[in-house]
C-alpha positions, 0 to 999 in steps of 0.5 A: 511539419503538419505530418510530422505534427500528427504523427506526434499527436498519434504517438502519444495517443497510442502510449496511453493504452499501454499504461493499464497493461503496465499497471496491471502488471505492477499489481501482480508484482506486488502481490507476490512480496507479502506472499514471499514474505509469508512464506519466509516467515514460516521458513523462519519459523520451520528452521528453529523446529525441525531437527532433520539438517537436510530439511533445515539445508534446503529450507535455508537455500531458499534465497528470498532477500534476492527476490525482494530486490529484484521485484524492487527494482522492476517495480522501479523500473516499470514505474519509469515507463509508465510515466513516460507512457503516460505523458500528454507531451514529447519532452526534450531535455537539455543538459549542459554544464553551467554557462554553455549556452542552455538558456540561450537555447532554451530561449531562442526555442521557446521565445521566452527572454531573460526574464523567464529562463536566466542566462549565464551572464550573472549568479544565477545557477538555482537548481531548480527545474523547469518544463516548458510546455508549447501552447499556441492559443494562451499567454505565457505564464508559469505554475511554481511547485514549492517543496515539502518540508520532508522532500526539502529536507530529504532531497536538498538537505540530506545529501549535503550532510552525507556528501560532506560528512556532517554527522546526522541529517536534521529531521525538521525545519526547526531543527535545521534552523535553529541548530548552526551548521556542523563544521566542515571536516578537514579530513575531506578529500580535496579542498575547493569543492567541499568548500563550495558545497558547504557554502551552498548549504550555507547560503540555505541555512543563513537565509531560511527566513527568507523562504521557509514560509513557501515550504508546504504551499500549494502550486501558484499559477504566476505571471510571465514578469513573475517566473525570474523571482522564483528560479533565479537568484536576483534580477537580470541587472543585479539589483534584487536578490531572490531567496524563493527558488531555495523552496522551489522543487519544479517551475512549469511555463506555458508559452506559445513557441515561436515554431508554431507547428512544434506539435505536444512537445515540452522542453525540460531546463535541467539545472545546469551543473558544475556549480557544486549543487550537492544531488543535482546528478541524482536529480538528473537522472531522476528526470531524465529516467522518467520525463524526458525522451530525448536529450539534448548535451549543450558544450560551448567549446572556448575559441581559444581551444578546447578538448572533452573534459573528464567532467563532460565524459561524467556528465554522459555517463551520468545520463546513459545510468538514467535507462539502462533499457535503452542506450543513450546514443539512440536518443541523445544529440550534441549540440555544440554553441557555436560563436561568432567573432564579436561574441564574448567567447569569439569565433569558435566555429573551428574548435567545434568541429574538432569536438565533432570530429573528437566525441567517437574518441571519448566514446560519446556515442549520440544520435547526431551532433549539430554545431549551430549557434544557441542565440540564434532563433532560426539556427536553433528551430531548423537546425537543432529543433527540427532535426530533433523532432523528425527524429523523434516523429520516425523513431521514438515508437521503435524506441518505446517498443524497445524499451518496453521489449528489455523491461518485459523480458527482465521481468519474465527473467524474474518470474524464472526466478521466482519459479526456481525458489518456488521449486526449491519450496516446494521439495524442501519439505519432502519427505518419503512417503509413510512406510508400513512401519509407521502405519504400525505406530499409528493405529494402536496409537489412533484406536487407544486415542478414539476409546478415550475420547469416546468414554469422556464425552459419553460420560460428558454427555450423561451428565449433561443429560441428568440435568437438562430439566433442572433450573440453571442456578449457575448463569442463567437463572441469577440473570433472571433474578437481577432482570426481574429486580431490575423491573421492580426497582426501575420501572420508568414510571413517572411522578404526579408532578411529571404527570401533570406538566406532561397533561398541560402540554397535551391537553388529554389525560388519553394522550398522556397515559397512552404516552406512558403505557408505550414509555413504560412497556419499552423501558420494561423490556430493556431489562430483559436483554441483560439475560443474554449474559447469563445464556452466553455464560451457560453456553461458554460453559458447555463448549468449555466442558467439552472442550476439557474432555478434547483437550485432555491429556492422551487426547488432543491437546496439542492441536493447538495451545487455545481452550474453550470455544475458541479451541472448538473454532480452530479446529472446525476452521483450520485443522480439520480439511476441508475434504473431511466435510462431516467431521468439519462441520460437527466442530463449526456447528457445535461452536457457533452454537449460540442462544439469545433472549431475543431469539428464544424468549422475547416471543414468548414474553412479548405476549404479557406486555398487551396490558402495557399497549395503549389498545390493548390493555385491560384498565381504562381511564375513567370518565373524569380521571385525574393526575393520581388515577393515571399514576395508580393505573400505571403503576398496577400494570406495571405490577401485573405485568412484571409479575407475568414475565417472571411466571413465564420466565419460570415455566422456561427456567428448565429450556437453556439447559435442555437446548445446552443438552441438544447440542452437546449431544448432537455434537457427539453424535456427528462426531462419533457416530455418523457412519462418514465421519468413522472413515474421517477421524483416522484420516484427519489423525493421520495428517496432524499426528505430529502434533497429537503424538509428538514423541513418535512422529516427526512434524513435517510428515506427509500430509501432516498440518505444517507441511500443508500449511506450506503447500498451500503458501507455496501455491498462493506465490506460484498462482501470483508468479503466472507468466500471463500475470506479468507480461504487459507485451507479447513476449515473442514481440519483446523478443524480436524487438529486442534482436532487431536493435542488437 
């Protein structure tokens, strides 16, 4: 048992690096939907431009809703084996239909009574779920997780109104609450069942008071005496009735087994089924897809005759939908109650063997079937218990091996897939090469085009040139204006009362007027930054002019449907390549092009405020000054000081316009003059001559904007769809795993 114990403790340590590789391979995956989604857009949006069919055909075929779907579900699954490789504990499931023996099993395994895990001698069937986990070294007690008010609604709610056909599902608490029941259709196939379904949504919308206010609460750790209130639906001698197991999603116990050498097990108490709780199949295969490695059927056969019913067929079936990637009958065991004469059910040790002998007949394929009795606690540990974990200590690392090998090599499936719609991609645009004839319509078509842009910026720039010395009456000079009045008319300075307050908490007319020169000095300044607005304005203007001349109709108008400075940006950031490096970075500079006052002026002004600095300044307090001479001073300096900024500010009202004139020209010159970008323009022309001359060449042509706008969302998917970006096991591991379970 020691041995077996470590073995278990080694199995799960080395689970655990796996979940990093199984992550990264979930990231990959997602990479690529936002990628393909994309690329279907611009599909999409390609389709209502071309007119060619046989582009339009093969754009169409490519087949992105499979995609998406397929990554869906390997997400879903990869998610489930993590989860199993991330657990701290081998889980074991049991699962039966109600009042089989399940608690009675759970009970003599884990030394727990009736108080914890309810039997099946009253109306205690709740749905809920519960994980017990073996800890020597503490005292039982439980850990209740309550529903939200959306999984309430969701995952208990819901399948009732869809099961049952009752119109539209409630999308709140309140609404649930306050509205009555729909009523239940007539027309539903069958008539008992639907009837006990509604009746269970019945018993959760009569007594809604009695539990809503658990809704939305935190975990609560509770006491061993505790754990019946919150999974059954009464005490064990029937004298109370619970309502908070309606709000209940999982209980978890904590409790020393009386097997003491179990090892990192957990036992998982499925809710018992066939007691018409709507979603308890979905639920079960939800828990055991993800929590649990091996599954324990409990079937108590009736002493007075039995047979394997469709409804335990079902119930198989439900289990082996749980992991597709692995069978069921590598980690599954029947375990068959086995009762004695004086039992209520009687001795039905003989039917139990001819169920045995009967599962292969129904195709119930199980590692192992167990006929012991579930009340008896050494039956149930060395019978069933350790016939189970001896199996789980030989074999569940070869299962894992194997589940993780299928999972990967459906993923590697997917990525050919995706390769395959990525091929489909990448020739649905193709076209053939250019021909001499279309060389023939381009040049004259080019020549004409650079004559035209060539004459409009020199006549541009001629222009600008004329006016580079002149004051610039437009933005510039009327924000000087309102900067100066600005000084004028809010100067900051103070009152003779504020003076003198100010010199009876200082004590120092020094003090005080040194205050007030810094305070003044900087309220001055602020008025300054409003020129800013008028240097964006002349510069917005140039962009603008030149972008006039571009954009002019014969130019380069239909490169994009943006004008002015954003006109200039798109085409240095995303129409001109990368490869045309001079062409590219004349239009980038030209349009982060920018002045401020605080970069080219506030230097220069910042030399005529020393008169402002207490140090510095040219007019002292006299020996005994007073209230009204600190006021006089301030208020000529601040006079004089204003004075000089506007003269300064004059002398270099000409400076926005020739700074204006530089740029524009040194645009022009890289543009048109710089001996590289000559051999730049026809090559850049030529890729985007769809767009420029429409009526002579088709949009997708070779090396034309769309067409590498798609290339290059083509090769982002191919870059996230790498083989080794997707593998999270050796792919000839996977393989041989695989053949050796077949």
């Amino acid at each position: 048992m020691g041995n077996r114990t470590e073995t278990i403790s080694d199995i799960i340590d080395k689970r655990r690096p796996l979940v990093e590789k199984i992550e990264r391979t979930e990231t990959n995956l997602r990479e690529l939907i936002p990628a393909l989604q994309t690329l279907e857009s611009q599909r999409n949006q390609l389709i209502t431009q071309i007119e060619d069919q046989k582009i339009r055909g093969r754009l169409a075929e490519i087949d992105f809703l499979s995609l998406y779907l397929k990554i869906a579900t390997e997400l879903e699954a990869l998610a489930k084996l993590k989860v199993r490789f991330s657990r701290d504990t081998l889980n074991i499931g049991v699962v039966g239909r109600a009042r089989q023996g399940k608690s009675r099993l759970l009970q003599s395994l884990t030394g727990l009574t009736t108080t914890e895990i309810p039997d099946g001698d009253r109306q205690h069937c709740t749905g809920v779920r519960s994980t017990i986990h073996h800890n020597p070294n503490v005292a039982t007690y439980g850990e209740v997780y309550f529903h939200s008010e959306r999984s309430f609604l969701e995952e208990i709610i819901a399948p009732y109104y869809e099961k049952l056909h009752l119109g539209a599902k409630p999308n709140s608490l309140v609404e649930f609450a306050s509205k009555p029941l729909p009523p239940l259709s007539e027309n539903l196939p069958g008539y008992a069942e639907p009837g006990a379904m509604y009746e269970h949504l019945t018993r959760y919308h009569n007594n809604i008071d009695k539990y809503v206010g658990l809704l939305n609460s935190p975990p609560k750790r509770i006491s061993s005496n505790e754990i019946r209130e919150y999974v059954a639906q009464d005490t064990a001698d029937g004298q109370r009735i619970f309502f908070n197991y309606l709000a209940v999603k999982e209980v978890k116990i904590t409790c020393p087994f009386p097997n003491t050498e179990v090892g990192q097990i957990a036992l998982v108490d499925m809710p018992g089924l066939g007691d018409t709780g709507v979603g308890d199949e979905a639920r079960l295969i939800q828990t055991l897809s993800q929590d649990i490695d091996a599954v324990l059927f409990v079937r108590m056969p009736s002493a007075k005759g039995d047979y394997w019913a469709d409804v335990d067929v079902r119930l198989y079936d439900t289990a082996r939908a749980a992991i597709v990637d692995l069978p069921l009958d590598l980690w599954s065991f029947m375990i068959l109650n086995q009762t004695n004469a004086n039992s209520a059910n009687g001795d039905n040790f003989n039917n139990c063997q001819d169920l045995a002998g009967d599962l292969s007949k129904k195709h119930l394929n199980l590692v192992d079937c167990i006929i012991a009795n579930c009340a008896d606690v050494e039956a149930a540990n060395v019978k069933i218990l350790d016939t189970v974990l001896n199996y789980l200590a030989s074999k569940i690392q070869s299962l894992d091996r194997q589940y993780a090998a299928s999972c990967q090599e459906r993923i590697i499936e997917l990525q050919k897939t995706v390769q395959i719609e990525i091929e489909k991609a990448r020739q649905a645009l193709a076209t053939p090469t250019a021909n001499q004839n279309e060389m023939g319509v381009f040049l004259p078509l080019y020549n004409h085009l650079m004559s035209n842009l060539s004459v409009g910026l020199m006549e541009l720039l001629e222009n600008f040139k004329q006016q580079r010395y002149l004051v610039d009456e437009d933005f510039f000079q009327p924000q000087v204006e309102a900067a100066i009045q600005a000084c004028k008319e809010n100067a900051g300075i103070p009152n003779l009362q504020e003076i003198k307050v100010r010199h009876r908490e200082k004590g120092s007319w020094e003090i005080v007027y040194a205050e007030y020169l810094h305070k003044i000095r900087t309220h001055l300044t602020r008025h300054f930054n409003s020129l800013d607005n008028g240097l964006k304005q002349l510069i917005d203007d140039a962009k603008s002019q030149v972008s006039q001349i571009l954009t002019a109709p014969g130019n380069l108008p239909g490169l994009t449907t943006s004008r002015g400075a954003e006109y200039l940006k798109i085409i240095g950031e995303k129409k001109v390549s990368e490869s045309q490096i001079n062409l590219r970075r004349a239009f980038q500079n030209f349009w982060k092009f920018e002045m401020s006052y605080e970069v080219n002026f506030h230097y220069r002004i910042r030399q005529h405020l020393d008169d402002l600095t207490p140090d510095d300044t040219s007019l002292r307090l006299s020996a005994k000054p007073t209230a009204e001479e600190v006021l006089e001073n301030l208020e000529q300096l601040h006079q004089e000081t204003v004075y000089k900024c506007q003269e300064a500010l004059a002398d270099l009202s000409s400076e926005p316009k020739l700074a204006v004139f530089a740029a524009v020209e040194e645009f022009i010159d890289q543009v048109l003059r710089g001996e590289e970008v000559k051999n730049e323009w026809p090559v850049f022309l030529y890729e985007v001559r769809s767009q420029v001359w429409p009526t002579y060449f088709k949009p997708m042509g070779e090396g034309s904007d769309a067409l590498k706008e798609w290339e290059k969302l083509v090769e982002i998917i191919a870059q996230a769809n790498q083989l080794e970006l997707l593998q999270f096991i050796n792919r000839t591991y996977a393989k041989n795993e695989i053949t050796h379970h077949l």
